[in-house]
C-alpha positions, 0 to 999 in steps of 0.5 A: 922176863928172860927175853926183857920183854915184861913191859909189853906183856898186854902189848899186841903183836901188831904193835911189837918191833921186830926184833920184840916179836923174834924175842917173843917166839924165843920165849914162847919156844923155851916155855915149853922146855923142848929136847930140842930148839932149831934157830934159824938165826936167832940174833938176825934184827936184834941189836948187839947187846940184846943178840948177846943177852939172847945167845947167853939165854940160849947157853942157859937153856943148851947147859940145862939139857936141851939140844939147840942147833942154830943155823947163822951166817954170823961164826963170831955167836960162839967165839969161847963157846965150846960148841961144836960148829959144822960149815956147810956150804951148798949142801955139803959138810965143809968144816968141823970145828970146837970154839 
């Protein structure tokens, strides 16, 4: 339901878009209420407002008490977010910043 994806609930994976199957991993990760969730681009194939529903989604979850670290290409994800961002580049620890 979080991931707007109850009307495929008897769907068969072959038979999802991508992007549906990438909201569906993200789904079945935050069922299981983990510490911590690692996305390694979360948003990649999805369309601008399912991307912003999702990040809100992942807000969500990070203000109830789970860990979440995201590695993404796209720095504009948290804009106004207060989160803190590292840059790394080749390895190495580049930037350090608050949004």
């Amino acid at each position: 339901k979080k991931v707007h994806l109850r009307h495929k609930i008897d769907s068969y994976p072959k038979i999802l878009s991508g992007g549906e199957q990438q909201r569906v991993v993200i789904a079945r990760a935050i069922a299981a209420k983990p510490d911590l969730i690692i996305a390694d681009e979360p948003t990649a194939n999805l369309d601008p407002n399912t991307a912003t529903a999702i990040m809100q989604l992942i807000n969500e979850i990070n203000l109830q008490g789970t860990t979440v670290i995201i590695a993404t290409h796209y720095r504009e994800l948290f804009r106004n977010t207060w989160k803190r961002i590292l840059k790394i580049d080749e390895g190495n620890l580049i930037e350090r910043s608050v949004t």
